[in-house]
ZAMARGU-4260 file (C-alpha; in steps of 0.2 Angstrom, whole numbers, plus 5000, padded with zeros to 4 digits):
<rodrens>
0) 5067/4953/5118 | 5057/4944/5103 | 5062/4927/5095 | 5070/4929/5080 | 5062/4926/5063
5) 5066/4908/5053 | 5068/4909/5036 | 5053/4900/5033 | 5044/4915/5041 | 5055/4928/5032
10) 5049/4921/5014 | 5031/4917/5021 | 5030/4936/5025 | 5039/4943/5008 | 5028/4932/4996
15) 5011/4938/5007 | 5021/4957/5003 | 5022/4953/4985 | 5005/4948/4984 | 4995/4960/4993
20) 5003/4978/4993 | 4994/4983/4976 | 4978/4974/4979 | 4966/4982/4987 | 4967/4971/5003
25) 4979/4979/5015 | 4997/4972/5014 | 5001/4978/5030 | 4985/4970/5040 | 4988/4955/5029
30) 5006/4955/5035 | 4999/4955/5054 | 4987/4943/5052 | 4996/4930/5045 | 5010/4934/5056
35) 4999/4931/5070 | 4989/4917/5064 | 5003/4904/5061 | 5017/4911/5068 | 5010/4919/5084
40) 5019/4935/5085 | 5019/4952/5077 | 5033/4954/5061 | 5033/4972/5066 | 5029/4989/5056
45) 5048/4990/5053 | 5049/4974/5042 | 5032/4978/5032 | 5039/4995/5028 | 5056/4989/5024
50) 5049/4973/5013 | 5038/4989/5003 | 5055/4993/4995 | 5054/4977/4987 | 5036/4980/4980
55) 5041/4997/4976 | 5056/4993/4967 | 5043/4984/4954 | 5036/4999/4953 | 5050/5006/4947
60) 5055/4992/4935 | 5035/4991/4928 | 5032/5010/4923 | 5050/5015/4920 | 5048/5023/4905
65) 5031/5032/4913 | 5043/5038/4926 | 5056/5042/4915 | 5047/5051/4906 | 5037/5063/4920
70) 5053/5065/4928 | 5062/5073/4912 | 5045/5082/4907 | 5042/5090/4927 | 5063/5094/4927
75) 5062/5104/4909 | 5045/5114/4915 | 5055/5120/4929 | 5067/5129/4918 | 5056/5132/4902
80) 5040/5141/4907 | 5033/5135/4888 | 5034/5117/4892 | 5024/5118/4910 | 5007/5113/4901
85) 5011/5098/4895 | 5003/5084/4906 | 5018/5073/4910 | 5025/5090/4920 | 5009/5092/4929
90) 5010/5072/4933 | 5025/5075/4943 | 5019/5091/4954 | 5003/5079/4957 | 5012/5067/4962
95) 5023/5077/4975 | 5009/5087/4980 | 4998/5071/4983 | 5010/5062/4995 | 5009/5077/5008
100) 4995/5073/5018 | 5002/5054/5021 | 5020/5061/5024 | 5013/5072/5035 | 5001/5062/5046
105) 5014/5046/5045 | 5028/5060/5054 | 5015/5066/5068 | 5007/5046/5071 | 5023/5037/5069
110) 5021/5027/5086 | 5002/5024/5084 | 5008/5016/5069 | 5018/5006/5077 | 5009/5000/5091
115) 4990/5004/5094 | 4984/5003/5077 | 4991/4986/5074 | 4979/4976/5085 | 4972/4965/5077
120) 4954/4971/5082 | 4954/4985/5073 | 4964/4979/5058 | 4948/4966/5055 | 4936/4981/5057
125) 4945/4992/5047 | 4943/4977/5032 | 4924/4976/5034 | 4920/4995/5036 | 4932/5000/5022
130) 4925/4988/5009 | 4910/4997/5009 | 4919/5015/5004 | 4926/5003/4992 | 4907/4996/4985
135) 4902/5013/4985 | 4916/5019/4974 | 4915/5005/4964 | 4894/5007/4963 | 4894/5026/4962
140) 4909/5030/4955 | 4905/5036/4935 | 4922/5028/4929 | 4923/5039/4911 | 4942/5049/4912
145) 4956/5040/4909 | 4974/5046/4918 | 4976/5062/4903 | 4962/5070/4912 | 4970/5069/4929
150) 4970/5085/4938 | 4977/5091/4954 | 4961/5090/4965 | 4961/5071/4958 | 4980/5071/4964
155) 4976/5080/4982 | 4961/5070/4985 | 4968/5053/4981 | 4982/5057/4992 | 4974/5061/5006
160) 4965/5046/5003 | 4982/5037/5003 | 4985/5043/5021 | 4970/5033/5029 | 4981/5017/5022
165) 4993/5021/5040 | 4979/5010/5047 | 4981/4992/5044 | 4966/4987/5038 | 4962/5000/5025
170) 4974/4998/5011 | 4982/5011/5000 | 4979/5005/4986 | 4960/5002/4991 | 4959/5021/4997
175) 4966/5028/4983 | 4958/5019/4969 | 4941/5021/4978 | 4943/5040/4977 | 4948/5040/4959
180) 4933/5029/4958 | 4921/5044/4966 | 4930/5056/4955 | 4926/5049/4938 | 4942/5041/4934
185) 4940/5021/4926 | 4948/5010/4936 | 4962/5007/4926 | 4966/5026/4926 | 4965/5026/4946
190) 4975/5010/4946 | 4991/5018/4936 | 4991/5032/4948 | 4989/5027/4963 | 5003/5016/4958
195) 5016/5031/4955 | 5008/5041/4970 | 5014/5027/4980 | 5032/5028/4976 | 5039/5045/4986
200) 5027/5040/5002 | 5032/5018/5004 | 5052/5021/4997 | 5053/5035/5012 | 5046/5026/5025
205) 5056/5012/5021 | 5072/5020/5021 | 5067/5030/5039 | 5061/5010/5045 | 5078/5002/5039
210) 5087/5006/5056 | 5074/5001/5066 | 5071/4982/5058 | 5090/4979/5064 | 5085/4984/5082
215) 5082/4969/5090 | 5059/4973/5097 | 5054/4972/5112 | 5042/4958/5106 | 5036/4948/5090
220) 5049/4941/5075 | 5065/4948/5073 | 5072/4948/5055 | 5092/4949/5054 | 5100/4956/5038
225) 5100/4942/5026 | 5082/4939/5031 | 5076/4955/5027 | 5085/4954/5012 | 5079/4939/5003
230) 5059/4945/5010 | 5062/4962/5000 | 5068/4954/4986 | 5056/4940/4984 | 5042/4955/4989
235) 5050/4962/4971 | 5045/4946/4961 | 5029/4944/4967 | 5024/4963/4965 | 5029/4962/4949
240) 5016/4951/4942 | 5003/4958/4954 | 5005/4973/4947 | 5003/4968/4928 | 4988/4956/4936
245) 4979/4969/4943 | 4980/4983/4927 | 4974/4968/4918 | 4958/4963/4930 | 4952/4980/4934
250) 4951/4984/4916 | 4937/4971/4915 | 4929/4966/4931 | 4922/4976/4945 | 4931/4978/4962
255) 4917/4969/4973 | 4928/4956/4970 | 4938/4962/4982 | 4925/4968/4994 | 4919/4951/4996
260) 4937/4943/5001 | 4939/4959/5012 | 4922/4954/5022 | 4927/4933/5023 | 4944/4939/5032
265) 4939/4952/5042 | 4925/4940/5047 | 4938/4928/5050 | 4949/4937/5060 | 4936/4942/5072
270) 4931/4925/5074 | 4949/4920/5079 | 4951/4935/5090 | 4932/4931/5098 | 4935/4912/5103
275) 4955/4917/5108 | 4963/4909/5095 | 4973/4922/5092 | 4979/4936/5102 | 4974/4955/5099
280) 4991/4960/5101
</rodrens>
């Protein structure tokens, strides 16, 4: 059985949630490496997913009259044929359609998740190779439609690129933004929905995880109730301003930014893991 996680720990984890889930970093490797690196065990793939109802729940709070909004727009195209071209009603089938691939491969690859694919050797790769997809969105990409001009392949496509995020290491945000990127979309248009795409895919995994993060693991931190509680909450918090952050930096700076911290880590990490610092595993 593992050790059980101190508060410390518990509000060391939810601010690192907060903090990284919409940047383009990888929350989830970012969880496991910092897990690892001062606490030496593994917070588990339960307590990330349960702490991304936290960020979620900013989400929610931050474009609530956007949701609002597509929600009543998608509901009354599905009685009132006349009202199906309006772009609000189209948001919402984009958004179900695009969190498919992700719900699909997330069902099949639920143990790999959970095991193999959190070594940390692969979670440091997966931060260097992805930032150049991300360089190359960002250098390539034309950046000219803004989210009215969002169309189902831009949904399906981004959300198949939301599915590659299951790796630590690659990022959701990162994947999706970097195919709205090659697409043509500006960066703040890809931001806002890769944003709302998020919401169906992170709320159900965290809702399926919850019964697992009160199972004590076979190894790594345990988080009791209370712990688990305060992490998500404090995730909320800090999500909130990263979100309002990030829509204000992308609009005016590039997203190497991002690619060069993405590097230093990985870097890092490998460095750690190559002198036996830290443990793969």
């Amino acid at each position: 059985m593992g050790e059980s996680m101190t508060w410390i720990q518990a509000i060391v984890l939810g601010i690192v949630q907060g903090l990284t889930e919409f940047l383009p970093v990888s929350s989830s490797g970012h969880l496991r490496i910092v897990s690892e690196v001062f606490f030496g065990s593994d917070a588990g793939a339960s307590f990330t997913a349960v702490t991304q109802l936290g960020t979620e729940a900013a989400v929610l709070v931050y474009f609530a009259r956007d949701i609002w909004r597509i929600l009543l727009a998608w509901f009354r195209g599905l009685l009132h044929k006349e009202l199906r071209a309006d772009h609000d009603y189209k948001m919402g089938w984009y958004v179900l359609l695009g969190t498919i691939p992700i719900g699909i491969l997330g069902f099949v690859l639920k143990d790999e998740v959970r095991t193999v694919a959190r070594n940390l050797w692969l979670v440091a790769t997966m931060l260097i190779v992805f930032s150049a997809v991300i360089a190359a969105a960002e250098y390539y990409g034309p950046k000219k439609r803004g989210i009215e001009q969002l169309t189902l392949r831009d949904g399906l496509v981004m959300g198949t690129a939301q599915a590659m995020a299951l790796i630590p290491g690659v990022s959701r945000s990162g994947g999706t933004i970097s195919a709205g990127l090659f697409l043509g979309l500006n960066r703040e248009a890809a931001a806002r929905y890769s944003f709302l795409l998020a919401i169906p895919a992170v709320v159900a995994s965290g809702l399926f995880s919850l019964p697992d993060a009160f199972e004590p693991a076979g190894e790594g931190l345990n988080a009791s109730g209370p712990q688990l509680l305060v992490a998500t909450v404090i995730a909320f918090g800090v999500g909130y301003a990263a979100i309002a952050w990030l829509l204000r930096f992308v609009t005016n700076h590039s997203m190497y930014w991002f690619v060069g911290y993405r590097i230093l880590l990985g870097v890092l990490v490998l460095a750690l893991l190559g002198t036996g610092v830290i443990s793969a595993t």
